[in-house]
KOLTI-445232 format. One line per field, with one value per residue: x, y, z of N, C-alpha, C in turn. Coordinates in steps of 0.2 Angstrom, whole numbers. Example, Ala and Ser with C-alpha at 12.3 -4.5 7.8 and 13.67 -1.06 7.14 Angstrom:
BEGIN
n_c1 = (66, 64)
n_c2 = (-28, -11)
n_c3 = (39, 35)
ca_c1 = (62, 68)
ca_c2 = (-22, -5)
ca_c3 = (39, 36)
c_c1 = (66, 64)
c_c2 = (-16, 0)
c_c3 = (39, 39)
% end
This chain:
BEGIN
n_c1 = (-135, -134, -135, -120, -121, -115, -103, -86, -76, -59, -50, -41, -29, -32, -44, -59, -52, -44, -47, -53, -61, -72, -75, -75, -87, -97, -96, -103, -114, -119, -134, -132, -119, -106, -96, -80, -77, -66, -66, -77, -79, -69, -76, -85, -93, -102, -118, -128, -136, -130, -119, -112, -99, -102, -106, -103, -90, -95, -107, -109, -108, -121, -129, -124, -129, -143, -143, -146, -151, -151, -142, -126, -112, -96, -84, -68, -50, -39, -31, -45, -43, -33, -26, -38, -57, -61, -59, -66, -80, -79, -80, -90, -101, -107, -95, -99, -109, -103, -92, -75, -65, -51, -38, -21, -12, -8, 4, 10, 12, 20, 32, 37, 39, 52, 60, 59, 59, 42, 43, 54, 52, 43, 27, 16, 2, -6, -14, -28, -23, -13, 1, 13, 13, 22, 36, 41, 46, 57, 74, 90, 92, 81, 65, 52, 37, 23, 6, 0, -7, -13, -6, 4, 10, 23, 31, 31, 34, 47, 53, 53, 61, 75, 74, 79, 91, 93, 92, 99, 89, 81, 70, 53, 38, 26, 11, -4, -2, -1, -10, -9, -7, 3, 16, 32, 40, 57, 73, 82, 75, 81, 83, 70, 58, 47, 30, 16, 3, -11, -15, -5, 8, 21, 40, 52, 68, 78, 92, 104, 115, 130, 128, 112, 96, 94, 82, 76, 63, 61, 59, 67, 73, 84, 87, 85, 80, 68, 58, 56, 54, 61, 57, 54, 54, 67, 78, 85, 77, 64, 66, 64, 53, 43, 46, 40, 27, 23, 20, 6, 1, -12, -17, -20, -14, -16, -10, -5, -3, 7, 17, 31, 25, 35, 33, 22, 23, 34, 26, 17, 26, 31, 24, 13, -2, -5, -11, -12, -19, -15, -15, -15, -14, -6, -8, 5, 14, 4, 6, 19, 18, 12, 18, 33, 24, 21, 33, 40, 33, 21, 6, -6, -8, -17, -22, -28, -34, -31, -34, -29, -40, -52, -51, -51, -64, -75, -69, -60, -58, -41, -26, -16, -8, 3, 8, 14, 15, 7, 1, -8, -19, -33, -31, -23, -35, -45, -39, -35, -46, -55, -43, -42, -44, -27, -22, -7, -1, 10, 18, 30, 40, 47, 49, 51, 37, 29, 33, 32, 21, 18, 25, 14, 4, 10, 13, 1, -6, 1, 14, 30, 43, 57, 69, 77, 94, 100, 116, 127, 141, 151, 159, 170, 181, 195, 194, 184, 167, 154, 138, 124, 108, 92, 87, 73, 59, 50, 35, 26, 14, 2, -13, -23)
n_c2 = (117, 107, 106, 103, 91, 80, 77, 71, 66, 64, 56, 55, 47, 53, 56, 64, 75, 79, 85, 100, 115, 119, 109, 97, 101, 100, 84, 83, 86, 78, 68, 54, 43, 36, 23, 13, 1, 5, 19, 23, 21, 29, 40, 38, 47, 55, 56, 47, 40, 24, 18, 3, 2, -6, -22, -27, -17, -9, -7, 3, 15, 16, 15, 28, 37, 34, 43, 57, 72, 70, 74, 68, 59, 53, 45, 44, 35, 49, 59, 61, 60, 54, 41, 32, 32, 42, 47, 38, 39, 53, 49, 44, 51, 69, 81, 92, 91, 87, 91, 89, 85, 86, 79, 74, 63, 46, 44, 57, 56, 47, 51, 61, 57, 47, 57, 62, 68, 70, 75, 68, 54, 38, 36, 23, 10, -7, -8, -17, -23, -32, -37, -37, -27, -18, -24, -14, -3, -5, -1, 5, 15, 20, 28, 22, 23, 18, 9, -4, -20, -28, -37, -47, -42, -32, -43, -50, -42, -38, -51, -50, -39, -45, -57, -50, -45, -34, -35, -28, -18, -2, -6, -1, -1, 9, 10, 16, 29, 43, 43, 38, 25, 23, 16, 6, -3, -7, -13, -24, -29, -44, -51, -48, -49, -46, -47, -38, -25, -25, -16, -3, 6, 4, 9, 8, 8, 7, -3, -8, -23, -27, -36, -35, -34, -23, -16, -4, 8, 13, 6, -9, -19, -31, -46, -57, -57, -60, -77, -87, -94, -91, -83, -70, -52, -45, -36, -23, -20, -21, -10, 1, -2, 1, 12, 20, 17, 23, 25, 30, 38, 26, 21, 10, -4, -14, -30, -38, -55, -59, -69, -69, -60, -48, -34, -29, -31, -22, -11, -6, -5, 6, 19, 23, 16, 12, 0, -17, -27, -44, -53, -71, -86, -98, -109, -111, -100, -90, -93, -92, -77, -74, -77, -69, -57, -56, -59, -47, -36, -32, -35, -35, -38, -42, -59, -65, -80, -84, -78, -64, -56, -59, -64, -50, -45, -36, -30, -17, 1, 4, 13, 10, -1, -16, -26, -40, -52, -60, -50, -43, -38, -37, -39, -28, -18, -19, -16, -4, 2, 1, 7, 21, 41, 48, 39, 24, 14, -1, -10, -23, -34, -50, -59, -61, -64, -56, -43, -41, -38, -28, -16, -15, -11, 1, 9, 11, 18, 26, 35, 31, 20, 8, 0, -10, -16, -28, -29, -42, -44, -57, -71, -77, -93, -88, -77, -62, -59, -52, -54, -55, -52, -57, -47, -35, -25, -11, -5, 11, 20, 37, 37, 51)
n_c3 = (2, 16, 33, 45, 54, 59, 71, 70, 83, 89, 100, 113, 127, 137, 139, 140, 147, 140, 129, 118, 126, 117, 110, 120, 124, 113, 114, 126, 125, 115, 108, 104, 104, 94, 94, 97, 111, 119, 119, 122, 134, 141, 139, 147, 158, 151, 149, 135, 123, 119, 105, 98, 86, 72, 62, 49, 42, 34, 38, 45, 40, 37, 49, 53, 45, 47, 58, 55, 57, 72, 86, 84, 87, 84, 89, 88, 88, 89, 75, 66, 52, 47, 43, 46, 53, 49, 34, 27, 32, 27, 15, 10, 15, 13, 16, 19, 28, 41, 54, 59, 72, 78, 87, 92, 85, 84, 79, 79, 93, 94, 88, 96, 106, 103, 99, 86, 69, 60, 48, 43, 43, 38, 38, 40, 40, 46, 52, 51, 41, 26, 35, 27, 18, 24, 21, 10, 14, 22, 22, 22, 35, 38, 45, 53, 58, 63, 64, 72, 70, 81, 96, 92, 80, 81, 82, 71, 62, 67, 63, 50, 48, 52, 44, 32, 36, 44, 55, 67, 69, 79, 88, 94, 105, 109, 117, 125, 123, 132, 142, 160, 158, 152, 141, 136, 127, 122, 110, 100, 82, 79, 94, 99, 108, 118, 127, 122, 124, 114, 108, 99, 95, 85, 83, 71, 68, 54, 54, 42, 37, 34, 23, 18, 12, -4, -7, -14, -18, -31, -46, -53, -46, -40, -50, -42, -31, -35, -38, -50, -65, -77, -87, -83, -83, -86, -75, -81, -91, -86, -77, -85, -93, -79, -77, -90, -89, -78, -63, -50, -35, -29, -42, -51, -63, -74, -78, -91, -95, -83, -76, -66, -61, -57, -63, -60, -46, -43, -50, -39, -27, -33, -28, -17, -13, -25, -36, -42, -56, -59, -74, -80, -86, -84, -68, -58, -61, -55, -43, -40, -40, -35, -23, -23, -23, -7, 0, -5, -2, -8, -5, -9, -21, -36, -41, -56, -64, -82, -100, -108, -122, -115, -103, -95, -97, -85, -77, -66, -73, -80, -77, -80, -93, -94, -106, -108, -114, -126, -135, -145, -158, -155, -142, -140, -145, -133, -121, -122, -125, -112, -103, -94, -96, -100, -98, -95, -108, -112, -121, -122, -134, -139, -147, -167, -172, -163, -162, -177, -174, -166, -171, -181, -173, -168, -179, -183, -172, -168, -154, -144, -148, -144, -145, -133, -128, -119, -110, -100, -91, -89, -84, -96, -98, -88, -91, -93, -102, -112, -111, -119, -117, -124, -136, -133, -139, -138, -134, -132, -126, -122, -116, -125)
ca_c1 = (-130, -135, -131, -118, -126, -113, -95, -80, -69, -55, -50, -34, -28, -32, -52, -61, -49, -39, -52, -54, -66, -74, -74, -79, -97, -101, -99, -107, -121, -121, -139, -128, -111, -105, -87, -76, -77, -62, -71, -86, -75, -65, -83, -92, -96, -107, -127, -132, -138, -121, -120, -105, -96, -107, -100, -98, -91, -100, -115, -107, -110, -128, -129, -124, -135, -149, -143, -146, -157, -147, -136, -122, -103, -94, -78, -61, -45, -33, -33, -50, -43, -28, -28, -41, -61, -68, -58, -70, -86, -82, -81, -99, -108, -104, -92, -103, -112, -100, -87, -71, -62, -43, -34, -15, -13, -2, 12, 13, 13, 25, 38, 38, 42, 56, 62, 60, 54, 38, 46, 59, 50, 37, 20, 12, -5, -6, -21, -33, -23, -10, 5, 19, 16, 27, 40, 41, 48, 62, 79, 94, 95, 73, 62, 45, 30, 16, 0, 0, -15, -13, 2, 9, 13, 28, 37, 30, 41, 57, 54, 53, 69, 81, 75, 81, 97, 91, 92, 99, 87, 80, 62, 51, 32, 20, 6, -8, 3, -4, -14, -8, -5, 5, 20, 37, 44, 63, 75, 82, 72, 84, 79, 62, 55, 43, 24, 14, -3, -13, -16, -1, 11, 30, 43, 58, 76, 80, 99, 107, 121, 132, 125, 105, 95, 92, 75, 72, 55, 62, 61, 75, 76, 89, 83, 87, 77, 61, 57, 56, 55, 65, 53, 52, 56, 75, 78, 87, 71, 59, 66, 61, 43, 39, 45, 35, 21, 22, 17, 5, -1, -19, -18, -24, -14, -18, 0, -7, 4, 11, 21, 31, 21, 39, 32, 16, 25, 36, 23, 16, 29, 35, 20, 8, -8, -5, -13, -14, -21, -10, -17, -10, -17, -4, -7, 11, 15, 1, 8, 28, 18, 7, 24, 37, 21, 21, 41, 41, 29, 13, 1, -13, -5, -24, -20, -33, -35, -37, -29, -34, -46, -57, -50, -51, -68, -78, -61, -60, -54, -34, -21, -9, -8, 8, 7, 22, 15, -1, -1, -11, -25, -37, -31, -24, -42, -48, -36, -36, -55, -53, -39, -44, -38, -21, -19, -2, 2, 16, 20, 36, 41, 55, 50, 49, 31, 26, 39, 29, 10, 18, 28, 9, 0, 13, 12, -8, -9, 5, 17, 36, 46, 64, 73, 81, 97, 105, 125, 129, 148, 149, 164, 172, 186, 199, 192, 176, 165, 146, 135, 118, 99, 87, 84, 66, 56, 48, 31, 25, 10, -3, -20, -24)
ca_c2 = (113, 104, 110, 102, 87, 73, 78, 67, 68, 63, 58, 50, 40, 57, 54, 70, 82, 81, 88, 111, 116, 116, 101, 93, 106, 97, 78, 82, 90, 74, 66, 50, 42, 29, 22, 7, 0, 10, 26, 22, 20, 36, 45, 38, 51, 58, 51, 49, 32, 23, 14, 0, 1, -12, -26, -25, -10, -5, -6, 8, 18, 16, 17, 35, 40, 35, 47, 63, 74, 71, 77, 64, 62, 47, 45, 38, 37, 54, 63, 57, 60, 52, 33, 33, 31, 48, 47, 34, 41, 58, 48, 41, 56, 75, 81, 98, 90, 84, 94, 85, 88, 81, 73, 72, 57, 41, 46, 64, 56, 44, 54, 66, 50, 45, 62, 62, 73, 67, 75, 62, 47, 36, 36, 16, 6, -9, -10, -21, -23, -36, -32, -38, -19, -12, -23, -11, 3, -8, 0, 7, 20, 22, 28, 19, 23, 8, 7, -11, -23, -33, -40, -50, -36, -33, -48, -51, -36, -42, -58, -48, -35, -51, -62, -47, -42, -30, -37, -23, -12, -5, -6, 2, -1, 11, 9, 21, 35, 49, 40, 35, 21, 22, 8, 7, -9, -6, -19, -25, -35, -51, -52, -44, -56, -44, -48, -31, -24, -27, -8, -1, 9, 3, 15, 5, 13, 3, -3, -15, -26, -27, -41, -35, -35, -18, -18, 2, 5, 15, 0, -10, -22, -37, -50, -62, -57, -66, -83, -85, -100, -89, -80, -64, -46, -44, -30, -17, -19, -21, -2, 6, -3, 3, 22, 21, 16, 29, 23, 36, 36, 23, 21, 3, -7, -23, -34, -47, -61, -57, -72, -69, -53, -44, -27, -28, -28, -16, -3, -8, -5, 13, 24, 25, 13, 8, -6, -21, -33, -48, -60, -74, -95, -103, -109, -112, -92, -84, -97, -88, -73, -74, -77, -63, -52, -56, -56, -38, -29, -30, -41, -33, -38, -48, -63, -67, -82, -83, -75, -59, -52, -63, -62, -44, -42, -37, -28, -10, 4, 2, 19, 11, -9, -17, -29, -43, -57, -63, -44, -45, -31, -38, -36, -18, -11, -21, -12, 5, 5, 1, 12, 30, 46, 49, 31, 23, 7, -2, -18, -28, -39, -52, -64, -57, -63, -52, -37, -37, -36, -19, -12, -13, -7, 7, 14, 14, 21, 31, 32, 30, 15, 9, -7, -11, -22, -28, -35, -42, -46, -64, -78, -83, -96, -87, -71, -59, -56, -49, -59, -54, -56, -59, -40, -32, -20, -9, 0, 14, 27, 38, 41, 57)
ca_c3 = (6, 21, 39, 47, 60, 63, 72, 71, 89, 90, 106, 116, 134, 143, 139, 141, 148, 132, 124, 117, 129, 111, 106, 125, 124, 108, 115, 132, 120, 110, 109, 105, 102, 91, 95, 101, 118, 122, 114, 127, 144, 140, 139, 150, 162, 147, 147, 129, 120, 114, 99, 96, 79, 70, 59, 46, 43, 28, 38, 51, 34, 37, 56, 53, 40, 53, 63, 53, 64, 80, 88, 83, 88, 81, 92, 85, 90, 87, 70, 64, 45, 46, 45, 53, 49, 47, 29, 28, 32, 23, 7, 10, 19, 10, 21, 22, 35, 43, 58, 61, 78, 75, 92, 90, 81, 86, 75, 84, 99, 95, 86, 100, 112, 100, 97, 79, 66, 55, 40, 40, 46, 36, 44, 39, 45, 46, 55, 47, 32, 27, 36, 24, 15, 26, 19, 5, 16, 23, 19, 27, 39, 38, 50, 51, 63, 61, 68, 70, 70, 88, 99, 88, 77, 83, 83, 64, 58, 67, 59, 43, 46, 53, 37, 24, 33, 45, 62, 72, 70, 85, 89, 101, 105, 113, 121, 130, 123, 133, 147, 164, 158, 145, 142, 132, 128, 118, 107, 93, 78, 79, 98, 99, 114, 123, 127, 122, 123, 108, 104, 100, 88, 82, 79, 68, 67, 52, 51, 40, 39, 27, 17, 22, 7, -5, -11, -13, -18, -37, -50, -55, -41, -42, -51, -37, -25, -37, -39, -57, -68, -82, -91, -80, -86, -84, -73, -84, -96, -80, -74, -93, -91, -73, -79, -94, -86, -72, -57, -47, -29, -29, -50, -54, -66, -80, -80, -94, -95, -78, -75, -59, -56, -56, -67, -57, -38, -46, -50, -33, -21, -33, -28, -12, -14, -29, -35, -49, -57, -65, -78, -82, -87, -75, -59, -55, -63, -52, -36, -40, -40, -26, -16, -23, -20, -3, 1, -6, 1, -13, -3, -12, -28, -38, -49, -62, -72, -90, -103, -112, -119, -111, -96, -94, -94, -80, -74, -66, -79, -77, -76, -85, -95, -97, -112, -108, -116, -130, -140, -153, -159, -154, -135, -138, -146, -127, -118, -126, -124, -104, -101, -92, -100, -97, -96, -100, -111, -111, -123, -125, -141, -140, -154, -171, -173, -158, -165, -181, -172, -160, -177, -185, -170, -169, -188, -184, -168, -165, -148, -145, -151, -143, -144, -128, -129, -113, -112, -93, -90, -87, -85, -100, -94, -83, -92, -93, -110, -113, -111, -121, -117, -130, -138, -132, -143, -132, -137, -126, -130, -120, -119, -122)
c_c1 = (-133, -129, -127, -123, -119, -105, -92, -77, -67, -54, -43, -35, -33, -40, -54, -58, -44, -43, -54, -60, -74, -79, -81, -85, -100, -101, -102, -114, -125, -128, -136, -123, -111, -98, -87, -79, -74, -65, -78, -83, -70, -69, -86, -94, -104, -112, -129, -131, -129, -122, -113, -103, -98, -101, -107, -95, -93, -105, -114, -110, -118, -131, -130, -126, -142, -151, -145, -154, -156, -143, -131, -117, -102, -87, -72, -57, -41, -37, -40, -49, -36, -25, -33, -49, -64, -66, -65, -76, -85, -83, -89, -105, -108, -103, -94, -107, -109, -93, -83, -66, -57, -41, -26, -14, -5, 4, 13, 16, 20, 35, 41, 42, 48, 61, 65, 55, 49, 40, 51, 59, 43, 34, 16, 6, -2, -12, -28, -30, -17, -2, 12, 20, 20, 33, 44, 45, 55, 69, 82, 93, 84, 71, 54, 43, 24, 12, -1, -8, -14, -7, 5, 11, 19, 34, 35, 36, 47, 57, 56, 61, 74, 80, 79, 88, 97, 88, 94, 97, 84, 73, 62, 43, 29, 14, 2, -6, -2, -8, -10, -6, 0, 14, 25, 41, 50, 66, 76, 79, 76, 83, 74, 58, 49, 35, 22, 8, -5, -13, -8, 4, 20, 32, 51, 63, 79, 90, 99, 112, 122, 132, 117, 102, 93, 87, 71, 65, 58, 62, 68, 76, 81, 84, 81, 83, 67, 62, 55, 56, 59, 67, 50, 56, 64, 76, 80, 79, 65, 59, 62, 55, 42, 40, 40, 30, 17, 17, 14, 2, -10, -20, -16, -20, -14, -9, -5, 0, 11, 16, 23, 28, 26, 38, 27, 18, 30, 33, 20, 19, 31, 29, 16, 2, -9, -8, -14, -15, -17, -14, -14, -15, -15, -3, -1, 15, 12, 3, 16, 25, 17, 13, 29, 31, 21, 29, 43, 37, 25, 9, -5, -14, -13, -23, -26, -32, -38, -30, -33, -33, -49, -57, -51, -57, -72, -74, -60, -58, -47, -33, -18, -10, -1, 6, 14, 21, 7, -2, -4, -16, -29, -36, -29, -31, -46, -46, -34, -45, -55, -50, -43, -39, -34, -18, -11, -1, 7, 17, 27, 36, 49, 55, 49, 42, 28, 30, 34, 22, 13, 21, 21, 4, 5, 13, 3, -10, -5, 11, 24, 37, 54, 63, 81, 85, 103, 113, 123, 133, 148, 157, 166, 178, 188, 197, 185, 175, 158, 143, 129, 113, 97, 83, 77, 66, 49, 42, 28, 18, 3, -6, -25, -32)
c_c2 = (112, 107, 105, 97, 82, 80, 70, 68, 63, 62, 53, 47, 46, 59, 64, 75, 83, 86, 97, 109, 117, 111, 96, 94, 101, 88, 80, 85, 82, 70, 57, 49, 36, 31, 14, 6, 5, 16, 28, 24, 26, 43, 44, 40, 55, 53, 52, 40, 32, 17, 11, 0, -8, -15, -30, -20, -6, -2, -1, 15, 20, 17, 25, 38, 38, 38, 55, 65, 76, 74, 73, 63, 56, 50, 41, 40, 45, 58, 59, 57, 55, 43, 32, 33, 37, 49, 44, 37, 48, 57, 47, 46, 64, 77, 88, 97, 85, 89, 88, 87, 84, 80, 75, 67, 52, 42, 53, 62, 51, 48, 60, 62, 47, 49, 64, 66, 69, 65, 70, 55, 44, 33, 29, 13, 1, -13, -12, -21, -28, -33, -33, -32, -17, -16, -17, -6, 0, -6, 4, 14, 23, 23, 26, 19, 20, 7, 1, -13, -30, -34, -43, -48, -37, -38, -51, -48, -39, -46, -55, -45, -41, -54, -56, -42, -35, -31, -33, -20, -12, -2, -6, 2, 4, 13, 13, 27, 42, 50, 38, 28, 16, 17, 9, 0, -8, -14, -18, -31, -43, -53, -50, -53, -52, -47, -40, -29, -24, -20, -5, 3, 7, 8, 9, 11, 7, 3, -9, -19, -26, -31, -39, -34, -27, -20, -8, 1, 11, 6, -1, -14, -29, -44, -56, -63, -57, -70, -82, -93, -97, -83, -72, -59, -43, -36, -24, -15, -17, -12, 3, 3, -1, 11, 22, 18, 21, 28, 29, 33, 33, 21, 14, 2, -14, -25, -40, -50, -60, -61, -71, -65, -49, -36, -25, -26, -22, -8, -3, -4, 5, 19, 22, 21, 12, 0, -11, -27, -39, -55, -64, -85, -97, -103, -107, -104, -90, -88, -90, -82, -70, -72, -72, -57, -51, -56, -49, -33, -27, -36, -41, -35, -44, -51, -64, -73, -82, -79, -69, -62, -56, -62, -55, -40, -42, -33, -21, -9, 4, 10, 16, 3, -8, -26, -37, -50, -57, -57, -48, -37, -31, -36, -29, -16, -13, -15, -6, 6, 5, 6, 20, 34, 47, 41, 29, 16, 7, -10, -18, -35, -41, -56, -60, -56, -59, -45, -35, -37, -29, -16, -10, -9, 1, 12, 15, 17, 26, 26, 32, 22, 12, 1, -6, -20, -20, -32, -36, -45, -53, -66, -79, -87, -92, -80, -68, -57, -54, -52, -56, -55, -52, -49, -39, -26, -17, -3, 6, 20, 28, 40, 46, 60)
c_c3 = (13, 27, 42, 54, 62, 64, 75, 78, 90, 97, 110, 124, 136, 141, 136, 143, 146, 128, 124, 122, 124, 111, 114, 124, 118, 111, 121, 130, 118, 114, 110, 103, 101, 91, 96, 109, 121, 122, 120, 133, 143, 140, 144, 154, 157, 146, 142, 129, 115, 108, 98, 90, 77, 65, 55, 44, 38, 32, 44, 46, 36, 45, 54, 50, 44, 57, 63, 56, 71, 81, 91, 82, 86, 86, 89, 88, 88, 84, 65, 54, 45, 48, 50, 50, 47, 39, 26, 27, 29, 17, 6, 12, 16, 16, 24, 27, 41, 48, 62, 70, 80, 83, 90, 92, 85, 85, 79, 89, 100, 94, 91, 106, 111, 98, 90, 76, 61, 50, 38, 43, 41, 41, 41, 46, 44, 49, 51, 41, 32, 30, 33, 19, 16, 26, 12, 7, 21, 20, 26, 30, 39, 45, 49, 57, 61, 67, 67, 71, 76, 91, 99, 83, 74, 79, 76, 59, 61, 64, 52, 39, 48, 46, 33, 27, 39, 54, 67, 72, 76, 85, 95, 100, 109, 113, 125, 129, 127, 141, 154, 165, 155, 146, 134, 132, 120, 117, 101, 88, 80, 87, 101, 105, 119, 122, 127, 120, 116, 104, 106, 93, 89, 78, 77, 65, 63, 50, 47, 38, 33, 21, 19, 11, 4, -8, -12, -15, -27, -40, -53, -51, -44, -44, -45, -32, -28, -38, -44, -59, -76, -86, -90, -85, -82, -81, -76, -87, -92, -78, -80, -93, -86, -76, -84, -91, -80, -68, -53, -42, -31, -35, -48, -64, -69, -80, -84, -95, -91, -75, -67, -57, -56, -57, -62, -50, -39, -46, -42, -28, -25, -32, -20, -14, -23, -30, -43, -51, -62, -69, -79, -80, -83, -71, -56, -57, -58, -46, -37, -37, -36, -21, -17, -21, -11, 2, -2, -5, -2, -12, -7, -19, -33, -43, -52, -65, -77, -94, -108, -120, -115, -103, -92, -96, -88, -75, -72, -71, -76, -78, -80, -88, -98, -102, -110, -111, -120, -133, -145, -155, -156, -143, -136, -138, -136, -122, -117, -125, -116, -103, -100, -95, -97, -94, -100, -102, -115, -115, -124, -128, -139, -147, -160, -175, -167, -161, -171, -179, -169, -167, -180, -181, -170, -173, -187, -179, -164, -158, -149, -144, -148, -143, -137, -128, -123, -112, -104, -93, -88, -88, -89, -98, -90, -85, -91, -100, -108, -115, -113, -121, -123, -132, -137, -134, -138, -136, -131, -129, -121, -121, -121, -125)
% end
């Protein structure tokens, strides 16, 4: 095992004399330091060779591995593990050589500013990532702390909470938390009008009115709130494919003949980094889908053209494939070979020529079997009757 050589610190507004008496002895030790601008001017009474966070950031990666030998601090903001890049470089460096020295992090600082408890507040980035994720966490009575990604931030989320119904909640930005310079600008989403430094963190108090939109993040959402051309998975049926599929925090799944993407944003939004691929031939499908991915909070959501198999080489291994269209055998044996163990596959059958391809792959390969049949109360004249959608045969088996 290798000795220990690079330390992470963390560091906040109040530069150096934030810092264990610890922690400071190793940077004023350090030979040199690689950080941000800000990273530099919060140190700079220390004489070492400084190094700027190079671009691209892979290639910071490699910076760092040049450095082994020295006596070599990498500076970040706060908690260096927690959104934050030392995750980052522990993935790429053994973390046996490696001493982290944590900061109290944005969200400490904020929730203490806001007089909130962590435990009942969601912690989101948004820094450098798309920031329509964090409609996914959008729901009544929530608490959201969001590392934004510049100074127009802000005023993007109010735009997001007023479109869906959720106009008085109240937002609160700060800035320099800790520093003498530090800065609070309050308000509600529907008039969010301040100008506000570009580094900064958002705390949302979300309310919502009594028409505001429900979108938990458990499957089953209202159909309504996708654009669809018909063809989508009807929401009762939609909630019994995302359970059986079992969404887990970072697990990659295959949606073949993904249509609106409804299944796909679904497993998306019901776990922590999740992520998925949806295949699908037409344009104007992966155009619908592109855009409910993006009104519900799975930007990350990646269309494919094509249509399997074919399509689905070349394709990480998936956690779970939902089947929603084109079974045959020849796609399971694809997708049963891909699939990681403890993988789950998920087909639905409406026509009886796809009913009898899953009834034969099921007699050969095992798995549970249910027919899902939905009524919805509709209008008849001056009265109400049951309105039936088209019966779905629902295959389900895992990997083991």
């Amino acid at each position: 095992m290798t000795a220990p050589w690079l330390h992470i610190v963390g560091i906040g507004e109040d530069g150096l004399d934030g810092l264990t008496p610890a922690t400071r002895a190793v940077v004023e030790a350090a030979e040199v330091i690689l950080g941000g601008d800000r990273h530099h001017l919060l140190s700079d009474r220390i004489t070492a060779e400084r190094i700027a966070w190079p671009s691209p950031f892979d290639a910071m990666i490699d910076t760092i591995r040049r450095l082994s030998g020295r006596r070599a601090v990498v500076l970040v903001t706060g908690d260096p593990l927690w959104f934050s890049v030392g995750a980052r470089i522990g993935r790429a460096i053994d973390p046996s050589e490696i001493v982290y020295h944590p900061q109290l992090s944005a969200f400490q600082l904020a929730a203490a500013r806001m007089g909130w408890s962590l435990a009942d507040a969601e912690t989101l980035t948004v820094h450098g990532r798309p920031v329509e994720q964090m409609i996914a966490f959008i729901q009544p009575d929530a608490r959201l702390l969001i590392l934004t990604t510049g100074a127009d931030t802000p005023g993007r989320i109010a735009s997001f909470l007023t479109d869906r119904g959720y106009g008085q909640s109240r937002m609160s930005v700060l800035a320099a938390m800790g520093g003498s310079a530090e800065q609070r600008f309050d308000g509600t989403a529907e008039s969010w009008a301040h100008e506000v430094p570009a580094f900064n963190t958002l705390a949302v108090e979300c309310v919502a009115a009594p028409d505001a939109a429900l979108i938990p993040r458990v499957p089953g959402l209202d159909d309504a709130l996708f654009r669809s051309d018909g063809t989508m998975t009807k929401q009762e049926v939609r909630a019994a494919t995302v359970a059986k599929l079992m969404p887990m925090r970072g697990a990659l799944l295959w949606d073949i003949g993904t249509g609106s993407g409804s299944v796909a944003i679904e497993w998306m939004r019901a776990a922590r980094y999740a992520r998925a691929i949806g295949i699908e031939p037409r344009a104007d499908r992966r155009a619908m889908a592109a855009e409910n991915a993006l009104a519900l909070g799975a930007p990350r959501l990646e269309l494919v053209e094509g249509e399997a198999p074919a399509a689905l080489d070349g394709l990480p291994p998936p956690d779970a494939v939902f089947i929603g269209g084109g079974l045959s055998a020849e796609v399971f044996a694809v997708c049963w070979q891909a699939l990681r163990p403890l993988g789950r596959l998920v087909a639905n059958a409406v026509t009886l020529e796809s009913e009898a391809d899953l009834l034969a792959l099921h007699k050969a390969h095992g798995g549970q079997l249910s027919k899902i049949s939905v009524h919805r109360a509709e209008p008849v004249g001056r009265l109400t009757g049951w309105r039936p959608f088209m019966p779905v045969t629902q295959w389900s088996l895992v990997k083991r």
